[in-house]
N, C-alpha and C positions, 0 to 999 in steps of 0.2 A: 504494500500500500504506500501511495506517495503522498504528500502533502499538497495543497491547490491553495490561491486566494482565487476567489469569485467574488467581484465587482460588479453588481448588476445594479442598472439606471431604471429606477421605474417614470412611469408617466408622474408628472406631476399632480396632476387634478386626481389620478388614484391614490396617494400619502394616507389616508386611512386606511387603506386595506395594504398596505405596506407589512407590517404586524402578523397577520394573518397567512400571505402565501409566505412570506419567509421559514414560519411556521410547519408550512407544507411542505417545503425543499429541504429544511430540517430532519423532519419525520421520513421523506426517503432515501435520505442518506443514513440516516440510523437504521433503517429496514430493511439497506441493502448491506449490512456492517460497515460501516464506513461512522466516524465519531466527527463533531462540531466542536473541535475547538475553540474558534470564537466567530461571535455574532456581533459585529458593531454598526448602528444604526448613525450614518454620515449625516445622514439629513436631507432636506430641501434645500439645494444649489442651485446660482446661475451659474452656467456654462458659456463657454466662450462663443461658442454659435448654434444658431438652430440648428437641432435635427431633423431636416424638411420631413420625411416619413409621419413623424409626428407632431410636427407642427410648434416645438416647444425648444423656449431656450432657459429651461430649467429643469429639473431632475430633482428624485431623491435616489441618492445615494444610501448602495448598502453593503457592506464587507463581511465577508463568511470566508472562514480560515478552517478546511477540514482536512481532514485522512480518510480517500476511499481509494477505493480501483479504478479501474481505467473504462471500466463499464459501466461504474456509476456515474461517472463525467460525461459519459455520453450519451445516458437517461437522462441526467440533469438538462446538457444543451440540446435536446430533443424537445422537453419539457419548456426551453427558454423561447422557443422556436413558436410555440403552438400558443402562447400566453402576448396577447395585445397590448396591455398593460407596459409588458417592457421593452423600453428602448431598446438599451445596447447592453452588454453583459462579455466581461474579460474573463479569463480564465488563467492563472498563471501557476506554473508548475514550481515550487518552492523545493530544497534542500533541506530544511529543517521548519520546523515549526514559528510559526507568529504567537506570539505569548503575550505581547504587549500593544495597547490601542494603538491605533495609525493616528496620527497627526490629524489634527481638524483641518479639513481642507480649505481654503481661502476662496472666498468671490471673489467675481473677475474683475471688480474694483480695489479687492483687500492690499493690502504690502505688508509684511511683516521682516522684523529686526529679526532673522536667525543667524547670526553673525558668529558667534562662539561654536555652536553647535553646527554651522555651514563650515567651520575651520576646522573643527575636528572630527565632519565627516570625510572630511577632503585628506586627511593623515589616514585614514584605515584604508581597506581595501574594499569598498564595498559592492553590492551586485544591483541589478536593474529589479529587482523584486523586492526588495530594501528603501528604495527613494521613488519610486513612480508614485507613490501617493502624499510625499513632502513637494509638496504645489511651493513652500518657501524657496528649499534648496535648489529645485530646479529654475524659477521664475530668477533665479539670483546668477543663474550662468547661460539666462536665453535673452537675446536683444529685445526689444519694443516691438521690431519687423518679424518675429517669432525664427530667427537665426539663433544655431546654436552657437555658441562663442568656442572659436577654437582652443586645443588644449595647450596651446603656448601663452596663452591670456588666459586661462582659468586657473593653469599649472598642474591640471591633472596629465599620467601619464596615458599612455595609449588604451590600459584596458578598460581604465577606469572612466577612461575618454568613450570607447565603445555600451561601456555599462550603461552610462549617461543617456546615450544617444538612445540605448533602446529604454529607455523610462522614460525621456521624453517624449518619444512615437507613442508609448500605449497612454499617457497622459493626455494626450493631443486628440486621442483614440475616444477616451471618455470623455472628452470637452475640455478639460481641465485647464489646457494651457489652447493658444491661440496655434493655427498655423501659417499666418500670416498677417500681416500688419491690419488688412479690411480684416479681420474678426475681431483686432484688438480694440 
């Protein structure tokens, strides 16, 4: 069994019944042996641009951090498939386990001071499954034009320059950040 985050965007005008199918997606990963680590409820965000499909440049975010197989991942995005309610939904394949809440994500107006903790992510080694959901640290190494700033101006090395790039894509993915200056 491997570890997943799933990031699914519900419609906005559904945010009551948010609660409920999480609920459900719960209940069949416990039915299929697979356990829920964690459940964290993001919220109602704006995102950086409409989802034409659905007509909305806001979302509720929601994060589920589980251990199933690989058959249950593909019940789940089967299930993600047939439900109108959701927009978009990431699936990310982890190495170890999520133990601790993701950072509150920032509106597409927010800024925030992560200046110490932007300095001492930039000392470790870290991976793209670790920062695609710090909206800070990324927004802190991408221009206004939604350009990533290259690794001679960040001072990251190559791989960590790669880790970057793919946290930015699946960010860009969920709305999170802009991909070009008309979304910003």
């Amino acid at each position: 069994m491997k570890y997943y985050d799933i990031v699914i965007l519900f419609h906005p005008n559904q945010s009551d019944r948010v609660p409920e199918m999480v609920d459900r997606y719960k209940k069949l990963i416990t039915e299929s042996g697979g356990e829920v680590i964690l459940d964290q409820d993001l919220e109602r965000k704006k995102i950086h641009y409409t989802i034409k499909q659905h007509r909305s440049s806001k979302a509720h975010f929601v994060l589920l951090c589980i251990r199933c197989d690989v058959a249950t991942i593909n019940q789940l995005t089967e299930s993600f498939k047939f439900n109108d309610v959701i927009m978009r939904t990431l699936i990310v394949s982890r190495t170890a386990a999520r133990t601790e809440n993701s950072p509150a994500l920032l509106e597409k107006e927010e800024r925030s001071s992560g200046g110490r903790q932007a300095r001492d992510l930039m000392k470790s080694l870290f991976k793209a499954e670790d920062i695609y959901l710090n909206i800070s640290f990324l927004r802190e190494h991408t221009l206004n034009t939604g350009r990533i700033m290259p690794g001679r101006v960040t001072g990251m090395n190559s791989k960590q320059q790669r880790q970057f790039t793919r946290a930015v894509k699946w960010a860009r993915y969920l709305g999170l950040l802009c991909y070009c200056d008309r979304h910003a």
